[in-house]
N, C-alpha and C positions, 0 to 999 in steps of 0.2 A: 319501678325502673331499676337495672343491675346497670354498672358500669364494667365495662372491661380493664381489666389488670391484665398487663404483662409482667412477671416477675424480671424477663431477662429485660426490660426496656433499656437498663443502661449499658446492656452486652450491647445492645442494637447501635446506640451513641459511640460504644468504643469502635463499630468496625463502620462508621461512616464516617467517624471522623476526624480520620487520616489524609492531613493535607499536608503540601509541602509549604515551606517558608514565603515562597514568592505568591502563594494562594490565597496565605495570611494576609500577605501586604496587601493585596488587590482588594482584599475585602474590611481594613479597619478602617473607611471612612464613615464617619460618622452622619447619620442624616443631615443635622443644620451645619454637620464642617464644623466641628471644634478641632482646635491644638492642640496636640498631645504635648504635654510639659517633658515627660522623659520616658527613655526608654533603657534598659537594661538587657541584656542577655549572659546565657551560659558560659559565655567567653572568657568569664570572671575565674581565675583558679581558683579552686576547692579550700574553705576556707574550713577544716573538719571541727565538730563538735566534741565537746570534752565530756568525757563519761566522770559523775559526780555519784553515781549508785548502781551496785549492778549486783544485784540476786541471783542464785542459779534453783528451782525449785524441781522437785519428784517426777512431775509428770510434764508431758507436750502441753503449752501453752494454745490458746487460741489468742485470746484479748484478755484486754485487763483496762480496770476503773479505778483511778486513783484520787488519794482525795490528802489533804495537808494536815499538819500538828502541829505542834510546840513542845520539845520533848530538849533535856539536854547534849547537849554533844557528843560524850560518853554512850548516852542512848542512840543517837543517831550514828554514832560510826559502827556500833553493834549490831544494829538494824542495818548496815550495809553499804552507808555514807562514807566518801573517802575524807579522811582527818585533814587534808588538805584544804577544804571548802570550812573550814571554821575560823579561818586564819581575822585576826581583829576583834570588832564589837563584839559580834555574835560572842566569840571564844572566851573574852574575858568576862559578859555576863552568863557563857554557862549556857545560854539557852541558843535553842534555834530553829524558823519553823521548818519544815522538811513537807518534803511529796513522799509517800509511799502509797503503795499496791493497796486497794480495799477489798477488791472484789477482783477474783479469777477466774477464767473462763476455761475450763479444761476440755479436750479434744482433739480428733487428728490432726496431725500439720495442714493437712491440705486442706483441710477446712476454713483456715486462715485470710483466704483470698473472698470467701463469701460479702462479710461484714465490706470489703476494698469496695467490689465490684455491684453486687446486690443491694447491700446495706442493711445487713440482718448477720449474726454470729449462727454457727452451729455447736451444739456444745453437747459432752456428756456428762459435766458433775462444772459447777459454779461455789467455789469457796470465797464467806465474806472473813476479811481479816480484822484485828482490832491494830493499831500502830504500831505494835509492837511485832507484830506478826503471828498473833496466835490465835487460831481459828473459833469465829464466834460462831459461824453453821455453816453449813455445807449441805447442797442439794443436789442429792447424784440422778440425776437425769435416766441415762443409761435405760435398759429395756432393750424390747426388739424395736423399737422404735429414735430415734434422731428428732432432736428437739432444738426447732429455731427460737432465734433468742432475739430481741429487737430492745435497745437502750434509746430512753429519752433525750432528745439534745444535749440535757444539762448535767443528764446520767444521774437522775434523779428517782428514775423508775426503770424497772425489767421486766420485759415482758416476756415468756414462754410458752411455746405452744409447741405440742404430740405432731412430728410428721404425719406418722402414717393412724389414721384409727380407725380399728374393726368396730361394724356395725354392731351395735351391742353392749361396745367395751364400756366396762365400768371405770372412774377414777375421772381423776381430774386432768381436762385435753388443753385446757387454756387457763395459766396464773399470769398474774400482776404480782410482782414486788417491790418495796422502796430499796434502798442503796442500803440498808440494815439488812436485809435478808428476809423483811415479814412479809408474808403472803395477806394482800390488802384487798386479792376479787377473785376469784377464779368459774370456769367454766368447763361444762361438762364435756363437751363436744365443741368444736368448730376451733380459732385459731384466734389469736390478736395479731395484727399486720402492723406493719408502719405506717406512718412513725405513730409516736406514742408521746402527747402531750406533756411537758414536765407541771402541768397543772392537775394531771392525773387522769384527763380523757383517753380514752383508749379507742382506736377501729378494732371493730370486730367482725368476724362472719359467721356465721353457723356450718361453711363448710370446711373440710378439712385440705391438708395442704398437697392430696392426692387428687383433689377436686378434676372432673377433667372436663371441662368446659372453662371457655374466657369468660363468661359475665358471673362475674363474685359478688353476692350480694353483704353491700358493708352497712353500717351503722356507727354510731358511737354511745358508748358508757361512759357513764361518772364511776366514782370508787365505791361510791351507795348501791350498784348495779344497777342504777335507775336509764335508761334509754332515753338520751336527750336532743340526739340528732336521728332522724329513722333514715331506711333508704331512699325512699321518695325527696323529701329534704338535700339528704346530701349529694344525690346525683342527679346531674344535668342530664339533660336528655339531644341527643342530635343526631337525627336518621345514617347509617352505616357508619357509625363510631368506629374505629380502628384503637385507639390508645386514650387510655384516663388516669386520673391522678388526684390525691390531695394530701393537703398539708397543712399544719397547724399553722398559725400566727399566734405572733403575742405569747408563746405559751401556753398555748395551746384556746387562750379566749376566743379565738378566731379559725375556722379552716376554709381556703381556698381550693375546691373544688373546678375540675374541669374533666371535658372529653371531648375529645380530635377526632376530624375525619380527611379526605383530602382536602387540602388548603381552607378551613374549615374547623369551628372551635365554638363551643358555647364554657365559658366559667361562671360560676356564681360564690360570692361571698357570703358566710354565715356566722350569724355570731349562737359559738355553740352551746352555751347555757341557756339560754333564749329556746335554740331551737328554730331561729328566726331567718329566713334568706334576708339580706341585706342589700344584695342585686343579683342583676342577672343579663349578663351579656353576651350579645354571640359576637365571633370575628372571624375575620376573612385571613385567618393564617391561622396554623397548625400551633398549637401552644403545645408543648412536647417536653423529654427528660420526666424529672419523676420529684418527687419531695425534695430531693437535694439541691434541687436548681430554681427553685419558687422562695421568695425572700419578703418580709414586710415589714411595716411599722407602720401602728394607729396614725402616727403624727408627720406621715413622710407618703410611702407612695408604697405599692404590689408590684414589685420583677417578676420577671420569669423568662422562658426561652422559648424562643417560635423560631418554628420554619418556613420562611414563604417563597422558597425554591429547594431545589431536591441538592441535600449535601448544605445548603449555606444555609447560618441561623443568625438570626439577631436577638438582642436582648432587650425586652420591651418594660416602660414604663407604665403601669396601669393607676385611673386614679382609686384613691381609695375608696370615696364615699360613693364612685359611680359607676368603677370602672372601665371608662374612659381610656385611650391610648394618648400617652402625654408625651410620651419621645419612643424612637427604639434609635440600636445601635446594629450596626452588618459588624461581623465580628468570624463569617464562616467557617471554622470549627465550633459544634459544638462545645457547651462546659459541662463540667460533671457535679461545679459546687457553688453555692453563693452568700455572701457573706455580707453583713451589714455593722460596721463599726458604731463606737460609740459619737462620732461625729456626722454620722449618716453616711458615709465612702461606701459607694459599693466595692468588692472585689468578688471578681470570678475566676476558676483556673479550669481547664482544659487540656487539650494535646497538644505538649506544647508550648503552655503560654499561662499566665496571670496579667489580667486585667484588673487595672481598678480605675471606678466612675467617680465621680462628684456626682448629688441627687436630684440634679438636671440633666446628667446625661452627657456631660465632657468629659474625655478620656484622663484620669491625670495621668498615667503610667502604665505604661505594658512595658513585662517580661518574656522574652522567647528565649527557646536553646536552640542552639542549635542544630540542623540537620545532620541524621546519621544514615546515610544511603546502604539501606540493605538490599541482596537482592530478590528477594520475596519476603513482602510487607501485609500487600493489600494487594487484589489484580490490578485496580489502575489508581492505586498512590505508592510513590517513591520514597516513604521516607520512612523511617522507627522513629516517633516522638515518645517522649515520657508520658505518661496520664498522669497529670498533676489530678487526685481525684479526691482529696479530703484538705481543709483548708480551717486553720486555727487560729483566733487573735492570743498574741502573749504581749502585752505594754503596748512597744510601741514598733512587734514586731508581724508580719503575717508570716505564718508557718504553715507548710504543705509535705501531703507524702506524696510521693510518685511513684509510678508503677511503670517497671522499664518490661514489653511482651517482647515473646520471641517464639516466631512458628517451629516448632518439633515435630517430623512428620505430619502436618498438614494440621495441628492444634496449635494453639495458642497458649503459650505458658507465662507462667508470672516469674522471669529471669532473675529480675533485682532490683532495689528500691531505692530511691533515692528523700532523703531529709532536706529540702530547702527554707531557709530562713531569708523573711528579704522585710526591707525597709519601707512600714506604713506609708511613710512620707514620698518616698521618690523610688521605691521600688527595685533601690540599688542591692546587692547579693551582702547578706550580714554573713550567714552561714550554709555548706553544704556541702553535703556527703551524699556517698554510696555505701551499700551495703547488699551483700548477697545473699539471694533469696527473696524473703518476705519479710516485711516489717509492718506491723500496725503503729500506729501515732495515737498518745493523747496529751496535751496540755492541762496540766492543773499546778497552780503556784507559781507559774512564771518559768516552770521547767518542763522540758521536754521526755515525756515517756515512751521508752520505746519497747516493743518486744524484739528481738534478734534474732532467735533463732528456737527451736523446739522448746527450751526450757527456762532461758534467761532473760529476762524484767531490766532494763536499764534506765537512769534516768539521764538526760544530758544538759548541755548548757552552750 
């Protein structure tokens, strides 16, 4: 059995859904009726983030993985830290830990928007750094060929795989590496896809990313190249399939498998060292979105997002050991992201909006912005919402990037970005900026990393 892969599935999320504010409201009741505790919006003036590190390097950035130290102050403002940020303890014992750059993703600007939108990097040359900033390896991609790049959750692994390959061609079409830069699997031919286990599992296909048919035959490896999930295993079968998906749990211990048809869905859960299905259940709505929007824990419950009318989604509760439907939520905008804290809180973000659950299914907090009335959006939606489409815990803050589009002759461009910081608790606005252009996001040490513009690495606060 092949399951169908649409690469553009969350192009498809961004142009459905586009609602306006009062479309919202119609649709956040909750199945049993719970109280929302608070609500917040963009109303809040702009409260901007303080740049604490800002590099400028050689070439066009794509992304970048960063990772923390302990290094003294003197080193840290040398390495690009403003002398400001040592003010106290830290200063007077000299020491301090710091975020910097590990790993760099080099390539066209415009490439930028893949990793937002897709969920994969495109790159021509990836440099790893040591703290200091001085180059442990570098792997220049490049060729007549464009090479995607797919990072584990935890950014623990890197995955590369040859766009285009000639029938024939020799050399290696699909690597594996850890955050050091060491090549830990590779393949000759075919591709690794998303996502990629920070346990070290990896999907795989044997075809290449010119393939030109919908049904991708996946699998998974271990780092031994041993085959521990085959395709029969991991894909669900359900006559005229439309859309599928899956996604590691646990770290990849786990992958939740599914494939949609009209109103219409079989998933099954697998535990993937095993090799073992663990259930298998079909349902009467569309389970839809892609790996970003499927959430889990052994000891809690399987989210995910279903469609069970055309345009409005809700966000369902599945159980674990049976998969079972234990709550959903009407929530009509799609979400792009989902997120499970360490007290079990779900939050979700969208066009538009962040939501966050309790792991029963009461709302405790939604954020909206705003409506900004343009007049060509969508044919029949009125409004530009942000795409809230990547979403970070830092303490005891949730942090998202947003992606503000804007039609330019009849395309869709990525205008400018916005950094929101908002409060675990009550979901009130800590922090939030705009910025022009494109901006990639990542969290590591409690600070905010950002890229800016072609060639500059910031970090904020």
């Amino acid at each position: 059995m092949f399951k169908k892969v649409f690469i553009l599935v969350t192009v498809y999320v961004f142009l459905v859904g586009m609602v306006t504010r009062k479309e919202l409201e119609s649709v956040k009741e909750k199945v049993d009726s719970p109280a929302t505790e608070s609500t917040a919006t963009s109303e809040t003036s702009q409260i901007k983030l303080t740049t604490v590190y800002e590099k400028t390097f050689d070439e066009e950035i794509v992304d970048v993985i960063f990772d923390t130290a302990t290094v003294t102050v003197a080193e840290a403002i040398n390495m690009g830290w403003k002398e400001s940020e040592f003010e106290g303890v830290e200063k007077t014992r000299g020491k301090a830990k710091i975020t910097y750059p590990k790993v760099v993703f080099y390539g066209k600007e415009e490439w930028r928007r893949t990793r937002a939108i897709e969920g994969y990097i495109i790159a021509s040359k990836i440099v790893f750094y040591d703290k200091d900033g001085k180059v442990k390896r570098e792997l220049r991609l490049g060729g007549e060929s464009d090479y995607y790049i797919n990072v584990s959750p935890n950014e623990k692994y890197i995955g590369v795989s040859k766009q285009f390959q000639k029938e024939g061609e020799k050399g290696k079409a699909a690597m594996l590496f850890d955050s050091e830069g060491n090549e830990l699997l590779s393949f000759e031919k075919g591709q690794i896809v998303s996502p990629i286990s920070d346990m070290g599992f990896v999907k795989y296909t044997p075809t290449s990313w010119d393939y030109d048919g919908f049904l991708i035959p996946i699998c998974i490896y271990d780092l031994n190249k041993r085959k521990v999930v085959d395709y029969e295993t991991l894909n669900p079968e359900i006559p005229n399939a439309e859309v599928g998906g899956d996604v590691f749990l646990e770290e990849g211990k786990y992958i939740f498998s599914w494939v949609s048809g009209v109103k219409k869905s079989v998933g099954k859960l697998i535990d993937v060292q095993a090799g073992k299905i663990l259930w298998k259940k079909e349902y009467d709505f569309e389970i839809t979105g892609d790996w970003r929007t499927v959430a889990g824990k052994e000891d809690l419950e399987l989210f995910c997002m279903c469609r069970k009318e055309d345009y409005v989604y809700d966000i369902v509760a599945l159980h674990w050991n049976t998969g079972e439907v234990l709550w959903s939520s009407r929530l009509g905008a799609p979400f792009s992201n989902i997120l499970i804290d360490e007290y079990n809180n779900i939050y979700i973000a969208g066009f538009g909006y962040i939501n966050s659950f309790t792991p029963k299914g009461k709302m405790r907090w939604y954020y909206e912005e705003q409506e900004k009335p343009v007049k060509q959006f969508y044919p029949y939606r009125g409004t530009q919402l942000t795409y809230y489409i990547t979403l970070k815990l830092s303490g005891d803050q949730i942090l998202s990037r947003g992606i503000i589009p804007e039609m330019i002759k009849g395309v869709w461009n990525w205008k400018s970005s916005e950094i929101l910081s908002l409060s675990k608790k009550d979901g009130k606005v800590i922090k939030k900026e705009r910025f022009t252009g494109k901006v990639m996001m990542s969290s590591k040490g409690g600070k905010l990393g950002i890229v800016t513009n072609d060639k500059v690495i910031k970090i904020l606060k």
